[in-house]
C-alpha positions as CSV (number, residue, x, y, z in Angstrom):
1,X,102.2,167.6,75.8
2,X,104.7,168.8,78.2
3,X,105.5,167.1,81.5
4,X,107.0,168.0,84.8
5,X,108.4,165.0,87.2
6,X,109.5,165.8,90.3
7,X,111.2,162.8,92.4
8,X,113.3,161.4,95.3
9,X,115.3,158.6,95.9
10,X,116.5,156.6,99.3
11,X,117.7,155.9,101.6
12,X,119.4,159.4,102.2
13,X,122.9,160.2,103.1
14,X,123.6,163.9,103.9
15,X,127.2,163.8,104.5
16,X,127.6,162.0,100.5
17,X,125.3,161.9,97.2
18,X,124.8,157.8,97.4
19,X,125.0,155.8,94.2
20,X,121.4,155.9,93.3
21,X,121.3,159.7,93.6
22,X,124.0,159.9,91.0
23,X,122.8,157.3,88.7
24,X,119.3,159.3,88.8
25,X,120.6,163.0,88.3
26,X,122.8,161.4,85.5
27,X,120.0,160.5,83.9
28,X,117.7,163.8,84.2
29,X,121.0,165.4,83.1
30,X,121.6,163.1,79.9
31,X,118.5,163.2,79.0
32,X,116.4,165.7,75.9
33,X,114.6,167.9,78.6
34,X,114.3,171.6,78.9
35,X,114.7,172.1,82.6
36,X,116.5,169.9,85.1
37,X,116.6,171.3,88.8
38,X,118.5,168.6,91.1
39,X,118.6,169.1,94.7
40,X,119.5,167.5,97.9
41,X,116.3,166.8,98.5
42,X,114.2,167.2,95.6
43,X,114.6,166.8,92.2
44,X,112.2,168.0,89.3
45,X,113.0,167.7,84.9
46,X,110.1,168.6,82.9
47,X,110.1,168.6,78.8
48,X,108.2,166.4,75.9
49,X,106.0,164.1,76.9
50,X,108.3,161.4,75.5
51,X,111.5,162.7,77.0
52,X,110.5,163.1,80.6
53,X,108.7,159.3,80.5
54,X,112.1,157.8,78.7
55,X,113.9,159.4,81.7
56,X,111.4,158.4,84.0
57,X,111.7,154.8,83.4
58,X,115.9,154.8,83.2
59,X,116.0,156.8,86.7
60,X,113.7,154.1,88.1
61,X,115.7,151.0,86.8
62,X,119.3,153.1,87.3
63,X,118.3,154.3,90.2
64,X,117.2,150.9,91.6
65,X,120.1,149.1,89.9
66,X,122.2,151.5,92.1
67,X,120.9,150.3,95.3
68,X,117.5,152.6,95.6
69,X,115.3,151.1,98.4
70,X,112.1,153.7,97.7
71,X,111.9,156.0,94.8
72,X,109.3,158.3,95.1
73,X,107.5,160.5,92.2
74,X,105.2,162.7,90.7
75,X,104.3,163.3,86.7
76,X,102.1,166.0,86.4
77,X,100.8,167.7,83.2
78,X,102.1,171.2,82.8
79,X,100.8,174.1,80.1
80,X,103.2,175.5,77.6
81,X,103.7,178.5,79.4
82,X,103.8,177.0,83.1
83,X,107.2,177.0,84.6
């Protein structure tokens, strides 16, 4: 199964990436998935079922360990050939 998480974290600072947005797009980016996009806004990772839910639940504690007030997210399901 493959699975595409898209997620945010606050509270946002435009004028510098804060310490939870790093320690989450770390993360994403250390972690076994096929496609990592990381915006300013936005972020999304999809891969294995097992990869995107081990990142999943280090972006959360990172991300929270970092000084994250609200992360928000969304898993969702994707086909093989959905992009």
């Amino acid at each position: 199964m493959r699975l595409r998480v898209e997620f945010t974290t606050e509270p946002f600072d435009l004028d510098e990436a804060p310490a939870h947005a790093v320690a989450a797009r770390e993360v994403v980016e250390a972690a076994e998935l096929d496609a990592v996009d990381v915006g300013p806004f936005g972020n999304t990772a999809e891969g294995g079922a097992e990869a995107v839910l081990s990142a999943v639940d280090a972006l959360l504690r990172g991300s929270l360990a970092a000084g994250a007030t609200r992360i928000s997210l969304q898993v969702n399901v994707i086909g093989e050939g959905e992009k």
